[in-house]
C-alpha positions as CSV (number, residue, x, y, z in Angstrom):
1,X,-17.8,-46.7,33.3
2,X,-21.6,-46.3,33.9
3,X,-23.9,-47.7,30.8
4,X,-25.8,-44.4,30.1
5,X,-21.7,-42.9,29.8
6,X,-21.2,-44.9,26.7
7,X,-23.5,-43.3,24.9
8,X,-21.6,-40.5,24.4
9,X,-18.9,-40.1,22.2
10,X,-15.7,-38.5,22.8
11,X,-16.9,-35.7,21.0
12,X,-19.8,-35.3,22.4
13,X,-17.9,-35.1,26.3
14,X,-15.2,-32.9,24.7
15,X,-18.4,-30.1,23.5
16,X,-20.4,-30.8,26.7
17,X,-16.5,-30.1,28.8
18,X,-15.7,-27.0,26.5
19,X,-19.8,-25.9,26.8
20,X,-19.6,-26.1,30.8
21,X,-15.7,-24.6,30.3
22,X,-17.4,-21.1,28.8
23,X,-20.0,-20.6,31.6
24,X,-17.3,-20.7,34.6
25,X,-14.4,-19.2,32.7
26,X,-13.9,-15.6,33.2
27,X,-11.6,-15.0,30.2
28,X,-13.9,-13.8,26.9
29,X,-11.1,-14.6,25.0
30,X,-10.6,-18.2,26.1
31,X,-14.6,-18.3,25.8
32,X,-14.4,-16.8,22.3
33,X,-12.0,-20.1,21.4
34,X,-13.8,-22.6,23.9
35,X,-17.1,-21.3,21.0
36,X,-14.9,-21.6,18.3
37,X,-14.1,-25.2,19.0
38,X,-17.5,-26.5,19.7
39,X,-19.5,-24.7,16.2
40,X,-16.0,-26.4,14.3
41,X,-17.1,-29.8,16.3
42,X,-20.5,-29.8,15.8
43,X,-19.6,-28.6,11.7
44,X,-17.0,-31.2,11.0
45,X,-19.8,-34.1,12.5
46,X,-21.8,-32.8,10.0
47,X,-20.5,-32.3,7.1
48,X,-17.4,-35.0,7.5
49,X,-14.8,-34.0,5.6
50,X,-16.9,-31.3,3.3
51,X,-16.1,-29.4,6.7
52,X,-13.4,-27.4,4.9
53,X,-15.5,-25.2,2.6
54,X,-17.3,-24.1,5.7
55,X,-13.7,-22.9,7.3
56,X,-13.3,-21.3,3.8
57,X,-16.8,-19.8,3.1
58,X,-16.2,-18.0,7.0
59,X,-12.5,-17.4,6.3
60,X,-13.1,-14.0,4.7
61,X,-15.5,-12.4,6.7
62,X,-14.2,-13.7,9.8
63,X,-10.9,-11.6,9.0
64,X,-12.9,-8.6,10.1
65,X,-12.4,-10.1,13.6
66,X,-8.8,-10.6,13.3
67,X,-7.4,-8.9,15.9
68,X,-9.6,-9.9,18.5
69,X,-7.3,-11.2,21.1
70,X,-8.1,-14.7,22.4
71,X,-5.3,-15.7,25.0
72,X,-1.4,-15.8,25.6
73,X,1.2,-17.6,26.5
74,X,5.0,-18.0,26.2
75,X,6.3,-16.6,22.9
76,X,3.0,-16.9,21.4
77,X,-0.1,-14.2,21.3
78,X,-3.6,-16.0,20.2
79,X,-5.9,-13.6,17.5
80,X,-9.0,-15.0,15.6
81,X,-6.4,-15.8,12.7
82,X,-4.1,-17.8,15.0
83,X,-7.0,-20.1,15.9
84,X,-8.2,-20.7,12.6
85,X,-4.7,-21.3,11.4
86,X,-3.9,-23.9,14.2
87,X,-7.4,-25.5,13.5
88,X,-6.9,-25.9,9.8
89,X,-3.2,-27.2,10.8
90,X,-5.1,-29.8,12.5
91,X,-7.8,-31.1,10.5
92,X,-5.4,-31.2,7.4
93,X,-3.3,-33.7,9.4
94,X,-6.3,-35.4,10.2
95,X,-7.5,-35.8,6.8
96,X,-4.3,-36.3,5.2
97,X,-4.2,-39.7,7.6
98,X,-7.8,-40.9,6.8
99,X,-6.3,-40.2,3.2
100,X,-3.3,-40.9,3.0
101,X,-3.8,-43.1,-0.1
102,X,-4.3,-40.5,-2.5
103,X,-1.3,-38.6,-0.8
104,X,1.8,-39.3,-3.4
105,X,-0.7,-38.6,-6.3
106,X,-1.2,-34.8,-4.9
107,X,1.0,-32.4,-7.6
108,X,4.1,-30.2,-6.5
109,X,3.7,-32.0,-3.1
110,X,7.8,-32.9,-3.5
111,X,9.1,-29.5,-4.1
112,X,6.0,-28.1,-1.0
113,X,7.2,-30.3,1.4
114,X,10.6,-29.5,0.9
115,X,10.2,-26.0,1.3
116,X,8.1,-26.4,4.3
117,X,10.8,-28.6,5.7
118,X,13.6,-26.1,4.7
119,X,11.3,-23.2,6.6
120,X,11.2,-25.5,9.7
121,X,15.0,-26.4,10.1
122,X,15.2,-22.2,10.1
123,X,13.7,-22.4,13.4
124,X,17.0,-23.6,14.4
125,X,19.1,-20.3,13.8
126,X,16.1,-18.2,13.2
127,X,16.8,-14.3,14.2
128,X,13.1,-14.6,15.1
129,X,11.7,-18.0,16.4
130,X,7.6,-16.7,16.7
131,X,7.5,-15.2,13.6
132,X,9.5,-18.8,11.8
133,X,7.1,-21.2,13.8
134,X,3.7,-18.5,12.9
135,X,4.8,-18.3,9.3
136,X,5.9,-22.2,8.6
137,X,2.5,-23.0,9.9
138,X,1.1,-20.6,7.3
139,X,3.0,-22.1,4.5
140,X,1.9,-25.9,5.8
141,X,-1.5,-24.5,5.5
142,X,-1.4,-23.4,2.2
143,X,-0.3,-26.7,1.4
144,X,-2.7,-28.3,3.0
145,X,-5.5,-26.4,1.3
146,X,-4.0,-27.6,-1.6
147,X,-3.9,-31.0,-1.1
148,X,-7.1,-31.7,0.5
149,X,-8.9,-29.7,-2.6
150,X,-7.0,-32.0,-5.0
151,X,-8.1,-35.3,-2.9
152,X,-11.5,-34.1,-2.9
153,X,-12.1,-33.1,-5.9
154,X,-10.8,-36.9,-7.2
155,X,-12.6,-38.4,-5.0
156,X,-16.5,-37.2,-6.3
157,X,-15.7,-34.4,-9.0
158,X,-19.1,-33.5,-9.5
159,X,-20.0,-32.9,-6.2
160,X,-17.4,-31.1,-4.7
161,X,-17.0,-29.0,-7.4
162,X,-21.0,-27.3,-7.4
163,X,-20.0,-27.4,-3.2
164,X,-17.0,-25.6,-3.8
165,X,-18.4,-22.9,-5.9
166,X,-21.5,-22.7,-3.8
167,X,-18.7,-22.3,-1.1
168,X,-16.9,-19.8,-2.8
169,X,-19.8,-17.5,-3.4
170,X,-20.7,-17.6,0.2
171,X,-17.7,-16.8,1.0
172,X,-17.5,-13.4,-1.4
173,X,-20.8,-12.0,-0.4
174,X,-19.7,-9.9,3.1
175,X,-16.5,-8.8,1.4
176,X,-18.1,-7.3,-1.7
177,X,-21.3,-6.1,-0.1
178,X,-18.9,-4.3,3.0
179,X,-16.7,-2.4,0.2
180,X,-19.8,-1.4,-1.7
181,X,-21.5,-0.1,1.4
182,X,-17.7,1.6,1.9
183,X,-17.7,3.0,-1.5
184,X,-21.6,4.6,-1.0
185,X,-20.9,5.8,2.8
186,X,-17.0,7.0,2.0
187,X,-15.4,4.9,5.2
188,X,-13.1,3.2,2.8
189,X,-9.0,3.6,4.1
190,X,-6.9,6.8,2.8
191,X,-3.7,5.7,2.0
192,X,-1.2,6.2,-0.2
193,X,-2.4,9.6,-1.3
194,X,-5.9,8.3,-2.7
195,X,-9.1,8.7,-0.5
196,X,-11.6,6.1,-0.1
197,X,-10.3,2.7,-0.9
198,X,-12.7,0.1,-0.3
199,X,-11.2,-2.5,1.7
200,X,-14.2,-5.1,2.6
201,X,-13.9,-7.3,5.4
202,X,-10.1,-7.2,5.0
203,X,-7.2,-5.4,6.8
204,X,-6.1,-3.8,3.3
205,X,-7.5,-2.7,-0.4
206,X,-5.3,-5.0,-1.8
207,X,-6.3,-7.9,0.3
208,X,-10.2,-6.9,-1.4
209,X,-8.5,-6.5,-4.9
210,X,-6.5,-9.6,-5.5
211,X,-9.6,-11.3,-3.8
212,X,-12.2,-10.1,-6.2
213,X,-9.2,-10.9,-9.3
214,X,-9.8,-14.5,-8.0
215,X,-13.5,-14.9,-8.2
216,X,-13.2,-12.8,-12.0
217,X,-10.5,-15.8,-12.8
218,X,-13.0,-18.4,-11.5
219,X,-16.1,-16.8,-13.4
220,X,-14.3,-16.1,-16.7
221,X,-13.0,-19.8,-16.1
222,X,-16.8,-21.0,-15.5
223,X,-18.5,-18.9,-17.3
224,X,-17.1,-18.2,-20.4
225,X,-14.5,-20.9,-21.1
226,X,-15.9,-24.1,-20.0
227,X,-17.5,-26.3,-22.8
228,X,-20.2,-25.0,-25.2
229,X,-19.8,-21.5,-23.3
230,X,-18.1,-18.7,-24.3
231,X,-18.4,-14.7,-24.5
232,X,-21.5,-14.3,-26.8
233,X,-23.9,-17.2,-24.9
234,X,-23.4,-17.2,-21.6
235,X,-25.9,-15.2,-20.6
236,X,-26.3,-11.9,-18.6
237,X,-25.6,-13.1,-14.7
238,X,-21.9,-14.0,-15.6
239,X,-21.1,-10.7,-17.9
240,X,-23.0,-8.6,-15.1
241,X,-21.1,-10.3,-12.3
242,X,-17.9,-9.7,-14.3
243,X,-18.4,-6.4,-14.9
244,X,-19.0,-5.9,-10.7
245,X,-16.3,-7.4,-9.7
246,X,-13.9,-5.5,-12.2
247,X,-15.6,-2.5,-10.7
248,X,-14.2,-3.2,-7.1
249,X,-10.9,-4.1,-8.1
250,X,-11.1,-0.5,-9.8
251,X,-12.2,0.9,-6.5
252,X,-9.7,-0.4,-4.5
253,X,-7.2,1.8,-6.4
254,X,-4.7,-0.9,-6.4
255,X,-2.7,-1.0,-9.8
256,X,-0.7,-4.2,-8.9
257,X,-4.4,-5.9,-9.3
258,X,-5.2,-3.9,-12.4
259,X,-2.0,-5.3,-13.9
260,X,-3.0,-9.0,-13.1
261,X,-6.8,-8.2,-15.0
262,X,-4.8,-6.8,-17.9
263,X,-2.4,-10.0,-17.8
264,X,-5.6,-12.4,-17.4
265,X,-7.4,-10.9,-19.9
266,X,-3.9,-11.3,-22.4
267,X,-3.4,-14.6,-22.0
268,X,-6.7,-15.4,-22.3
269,X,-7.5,-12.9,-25.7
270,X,-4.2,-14.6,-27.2
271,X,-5.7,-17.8,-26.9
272,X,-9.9,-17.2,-27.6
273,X,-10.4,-13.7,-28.4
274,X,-7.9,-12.5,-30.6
275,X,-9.9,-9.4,-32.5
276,X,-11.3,-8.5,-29.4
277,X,-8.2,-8.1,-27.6
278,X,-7.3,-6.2,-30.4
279,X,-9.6,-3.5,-30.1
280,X,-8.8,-3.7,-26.4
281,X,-5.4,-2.8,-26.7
282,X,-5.7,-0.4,-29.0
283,X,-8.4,1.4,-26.9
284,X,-6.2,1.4,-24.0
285,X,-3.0,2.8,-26.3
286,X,-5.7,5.6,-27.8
287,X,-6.8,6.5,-24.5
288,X,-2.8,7.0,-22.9
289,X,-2.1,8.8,-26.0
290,X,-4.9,10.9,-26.2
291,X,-5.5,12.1,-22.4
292,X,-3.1,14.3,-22.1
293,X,-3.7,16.6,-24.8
294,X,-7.7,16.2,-24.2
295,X,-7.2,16.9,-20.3
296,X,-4.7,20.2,-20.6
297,X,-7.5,21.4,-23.2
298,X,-10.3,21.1,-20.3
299,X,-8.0,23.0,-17.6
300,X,-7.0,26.1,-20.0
301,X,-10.0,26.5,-21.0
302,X,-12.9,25.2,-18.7
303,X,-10.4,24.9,-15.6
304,X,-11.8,21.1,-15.1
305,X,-9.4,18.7,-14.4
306,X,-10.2,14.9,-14.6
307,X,-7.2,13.7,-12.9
308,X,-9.4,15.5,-10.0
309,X,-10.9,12.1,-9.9
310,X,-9.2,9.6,-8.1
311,X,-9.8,6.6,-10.1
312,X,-8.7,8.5,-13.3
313,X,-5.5,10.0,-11.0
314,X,-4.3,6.6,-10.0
315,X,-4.5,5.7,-13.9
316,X,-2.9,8.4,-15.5
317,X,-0.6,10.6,-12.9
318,X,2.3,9.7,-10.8
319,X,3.1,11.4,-7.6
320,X,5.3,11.1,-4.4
321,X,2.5,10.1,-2.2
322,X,1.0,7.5,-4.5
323,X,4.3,6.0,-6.1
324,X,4.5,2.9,-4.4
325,X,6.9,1.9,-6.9
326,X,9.3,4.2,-5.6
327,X,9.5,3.0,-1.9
328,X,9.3,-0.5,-3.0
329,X,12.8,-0.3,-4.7
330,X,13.9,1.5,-1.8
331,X,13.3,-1.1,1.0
332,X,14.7,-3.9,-1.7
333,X,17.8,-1.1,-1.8
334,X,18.5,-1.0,2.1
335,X,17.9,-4.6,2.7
336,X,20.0,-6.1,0.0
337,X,23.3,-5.3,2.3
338,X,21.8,-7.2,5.0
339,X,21.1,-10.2,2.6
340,X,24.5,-10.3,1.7
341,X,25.2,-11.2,5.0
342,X,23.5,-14.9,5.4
343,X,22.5,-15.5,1.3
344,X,22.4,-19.0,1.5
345,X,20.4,-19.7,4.7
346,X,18.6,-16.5,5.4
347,X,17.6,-15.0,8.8
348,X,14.4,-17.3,9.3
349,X,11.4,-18.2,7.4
350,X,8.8,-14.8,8.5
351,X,12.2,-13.0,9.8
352,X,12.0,-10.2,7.9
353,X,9.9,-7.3,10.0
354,X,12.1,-8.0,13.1
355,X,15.3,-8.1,11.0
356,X,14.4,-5.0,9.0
357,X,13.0,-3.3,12.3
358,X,15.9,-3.6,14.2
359,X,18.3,-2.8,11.2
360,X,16.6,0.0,9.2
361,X,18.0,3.4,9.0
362,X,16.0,6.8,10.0
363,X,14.9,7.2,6.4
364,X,12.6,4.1,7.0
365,X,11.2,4.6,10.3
366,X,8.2,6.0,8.4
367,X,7.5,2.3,7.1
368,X,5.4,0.9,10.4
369,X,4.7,-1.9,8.0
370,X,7.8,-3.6,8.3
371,X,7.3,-5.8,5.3
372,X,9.1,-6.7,2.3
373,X,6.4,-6.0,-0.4
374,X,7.7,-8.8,-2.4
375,X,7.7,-12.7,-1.9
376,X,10.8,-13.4,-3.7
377,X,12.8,-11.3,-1.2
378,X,11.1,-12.2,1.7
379,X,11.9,-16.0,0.9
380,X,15.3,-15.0,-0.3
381,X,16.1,-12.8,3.1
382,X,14.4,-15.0,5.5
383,X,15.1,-18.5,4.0
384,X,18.2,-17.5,1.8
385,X,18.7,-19.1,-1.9
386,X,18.0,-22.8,-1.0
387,X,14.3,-21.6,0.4
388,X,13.6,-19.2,-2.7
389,X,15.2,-21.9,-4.9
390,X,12.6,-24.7,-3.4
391,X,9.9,-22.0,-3.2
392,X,9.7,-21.2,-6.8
393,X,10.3,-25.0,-7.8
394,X,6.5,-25.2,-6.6
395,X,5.6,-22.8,-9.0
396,X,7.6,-24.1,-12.1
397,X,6.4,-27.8,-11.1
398,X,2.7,-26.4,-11.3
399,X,3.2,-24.7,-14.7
400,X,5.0,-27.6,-16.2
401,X,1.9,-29.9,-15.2
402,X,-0.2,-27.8,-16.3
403,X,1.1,-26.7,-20.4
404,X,2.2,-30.6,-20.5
405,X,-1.4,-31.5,-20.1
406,X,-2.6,-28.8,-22.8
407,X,0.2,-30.0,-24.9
408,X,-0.6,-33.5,-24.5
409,X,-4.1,-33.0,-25.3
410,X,-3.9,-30.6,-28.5
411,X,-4.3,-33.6,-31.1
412,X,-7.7,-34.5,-28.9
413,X,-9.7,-31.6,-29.6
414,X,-11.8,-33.6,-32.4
415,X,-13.5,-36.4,-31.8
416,X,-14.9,-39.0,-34.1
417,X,-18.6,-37.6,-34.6
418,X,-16.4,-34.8,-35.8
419,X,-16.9,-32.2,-33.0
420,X,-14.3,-29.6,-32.4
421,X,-13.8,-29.4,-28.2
422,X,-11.4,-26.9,-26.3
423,X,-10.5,-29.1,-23.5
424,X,-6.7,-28.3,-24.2
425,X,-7.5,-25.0,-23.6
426,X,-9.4,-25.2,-20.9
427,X,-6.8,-24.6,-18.2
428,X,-5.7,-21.3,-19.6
429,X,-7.2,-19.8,-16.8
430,X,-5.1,-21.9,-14.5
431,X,-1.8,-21.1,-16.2
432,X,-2.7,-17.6,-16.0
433,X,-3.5,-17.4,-12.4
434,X,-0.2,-18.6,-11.9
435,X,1.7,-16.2,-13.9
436,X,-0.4,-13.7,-12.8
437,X,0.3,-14.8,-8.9
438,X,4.1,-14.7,-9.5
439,X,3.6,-10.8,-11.1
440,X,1.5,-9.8,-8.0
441,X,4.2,-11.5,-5.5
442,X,7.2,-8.6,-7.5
443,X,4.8,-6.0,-5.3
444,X,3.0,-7.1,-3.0
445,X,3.0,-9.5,0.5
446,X,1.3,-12.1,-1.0
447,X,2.1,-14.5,1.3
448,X,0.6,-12.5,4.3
449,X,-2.9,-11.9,2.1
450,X,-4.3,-15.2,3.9
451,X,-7.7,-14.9,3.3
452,X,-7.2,-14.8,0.1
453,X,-4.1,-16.8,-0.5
454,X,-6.6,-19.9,1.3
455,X,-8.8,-19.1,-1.3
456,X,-6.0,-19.5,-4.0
457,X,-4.4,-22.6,-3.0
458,X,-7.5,-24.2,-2.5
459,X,-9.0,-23.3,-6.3
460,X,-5.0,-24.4,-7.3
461,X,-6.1,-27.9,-5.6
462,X,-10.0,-28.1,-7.3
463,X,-8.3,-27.3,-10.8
464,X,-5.2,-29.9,-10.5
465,X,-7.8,-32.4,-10.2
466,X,-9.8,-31.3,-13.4
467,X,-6.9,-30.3,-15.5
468,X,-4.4,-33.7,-14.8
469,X,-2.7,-35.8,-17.6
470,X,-4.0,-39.4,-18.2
471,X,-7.6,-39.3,-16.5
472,X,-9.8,-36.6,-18.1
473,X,-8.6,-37.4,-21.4
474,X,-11.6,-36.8,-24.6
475,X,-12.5,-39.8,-26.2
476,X,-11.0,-40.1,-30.3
């Protein structure tokens, strides 16, 4: 090989190849990856292995591109999303080898890896192959997300976490700012008999909802609950931020995310803010038991009608068009009989549109969504009992962790100087976010929300690390 040849790296030939590869290719979507490839090259040389909050900063906003189509090729068609999954599928393995130290110290990895394992023998008999090997990829991702957070955050706590919040807040800014300019210029979706749902950067409200209900767990988390902080002192910018993003979970209209605010902000009242949540509660009852009256008084005399207004509407009145609840009972209904049918092994992991297409009766053509609208039957359906049985194991093993380590440090809340400390509090959030994630998954596709659900994992990762028995412990 000629001397001036070695001064390039492998890397550096593969950009300069894939650089040279966009100018002569006539394909724009083989030049949209060919890009792709070289900014994630030219990132991941940069910032080494700090390269995944960049993939999770752009994740959000780059689902507003998600259906751009890239290439295809037997069984497969390549979007936006496809790329970044396959990338991240990548780099995890990558970094899970350069660490594979800290592997068998990464929680619920036992009861992950087993489900991911179960979704991939599926493949085998799956009634839809694409969808098993698109959707087990998903689920490895999540994982993987999960793990590297947890390894990095070990590895230099401080750091990563101010990058990972600075990371996180990049990564909110298009979505937010998109559904407010939504709200203001009325080009949010209409669906489900409400007008005007702001929707972000994302393909649904709720997508924008349960996305804003994770950056109000991290900032109540941050903000109010970490040490020497609480409600009265910490300052404007955190209640003002609060308060904005409670405002476009409102105006997303989706009541599945309301119920997961209401839940956060139980669990968390029971534990620091007990008067408060009193008055809460009793506002809220006051309110339910008071509008009707108040509201038939306005129309029979002043003919004004406040369930006129959408947001008030979604809280107060129930109709055909908006029940969700309705149709959601119905699909579980229809699809039960084909369940009965393969219980213990299912139809394939990510099965269920094809199987439910193919099968479902005239009265459900008018679902083009072709989704389950719960993650405990989807699992169940498409991976029968053993794959729901290993999927919530990874949600029991995370809970268990985490109210063992509160328990375990109850009796070290006082020091010797005498100091009262709420570190085995502090993961109340966490615990939360988990119950609240397994009340959202009753409703909702939770598993297909992935800009969001990347988000998730990877704050489930950062707070393993913070909130794990026998290293952070308070000195007695």
């Amino acid at each position: 090989m000629p001397n001036y040849l070695k001064r390039f790296s492998l890397t550096s030939l593969l950009v300069i190849f894939l650089a040279i590869f966009t100018i002569i290719n006539p394909n724009i979507g083989l030049d949209i990856l060919a890009f792709l490839i070289i900014i994630f090259i030219i990132l991941q040389k940069i910032f080494g292995e700090y390269f995944i909050l960049i993939l999770l900063a752009t994740r959000p906003a780059l689902d507003y591109w998600r259906d751009i189509h890239l290439f295809s090729f037997p069984l497969f068609d390549f979007n936006i999303n496809a790329a970044l999954s396959v990338f991240l599928l990548i780099w995890s393995v990558y970094f899970f080898a350069k660490n594979h130290r800290y592997f068998k110290h990464i929680p619920a990895k036992i009861p992950w890896v087993l489900f991911i394992a179960w979704c991939s023998l599926t493949a085998i008999y799956s009634y839809d192959l694409t969808s098993t090997i698109r959707e087990t990829i998903k689920a490895t991702n999540l994982f993987g997300l999960f793990g590297i957070c947890y390894i990095m955050s070990i590895k230099d706590e401080a750091k990563f976490k101010k990058d990972f919040l600075k990371a996180l807040i990049a990564a909110s800014v298009i979505p937010l700012l998109v559904g407010v300019y939504q709200f203001f210029t009325k080009t949010g979706l209409d669906i489900d008999g409400v007008a005007n749902r702001i929707h972000g950067t994302f393909a649904h409200p709720n997508i924008l909802a349960t996305f804003a209900l994770l950056l109000l767990m991290v900032l109540v988390n941050k903000s109010f609950l970490a040490k020497n902080k609480n409600l009265q002192n910490s300052g404007a910018l955190p209640k003002l931020s609060g308060l904005f993003l409670l405002m476009i979970i409102a105006l997303t209209y989706t009541r599945i995310a309301w119920i997961g605010v209401a839940v956060l902000f139980i669990i968390v009242g029971l534990v620091y803010y007990r008067k408060m949540l009193v008055y809460i509660l009793a506002s809220v009852v006051l309110f339910y038991g008071l509008f009707s009256p108040f509201n038939n008084y306005l129309i029979n005399n002043y003919n004004i009608n406040l369930q006129a207004i959408n947001l008030i509407s979604r809280l107060t009145a129930r109709n055909e068009d908006s029940d969700s609840i309705k149709w959601r009972l119905a699909v579980a209904t229809k699809v039960l009989p084909l369940f009965e049918k393969k219980p213990v092994l299912g139809y394939g992991y990510g099965s269920f549109p094809k199987v439910w297409d193919d099968n479902k009766d005239v009265g459900s053509i008018w679902d083009n969504t072709s989704e389950a609208h719960n993650d405990y039957i989807k699992v169940a359906f498409e991976s029968g009992i053993i794959g729901l049985i290993l999927f919530l194991s990874i949600f029991i093993n995370l809970l268990y962790k985490q109210i063992s380590f509160g328990v375990k440090n109850t009796q070290r809340r006082v020091s010797m100087d005498g100091t009262r400390h709420d570190f085995a509090k502090s993961n109340i959030v966490f615990i939360a976010s988990i119950v609240i994630y397994l009340i959202l998954s009753l409703s909702d596709n939770m598993l297909h929300h992935t800009p969001m659900i990347w988000w998730l994992w990877a704050v489930w990762g950062w707070w393993s690390a913070e909130y794990r028995s026998g290293v952070k412990e308070l000195s007695s």
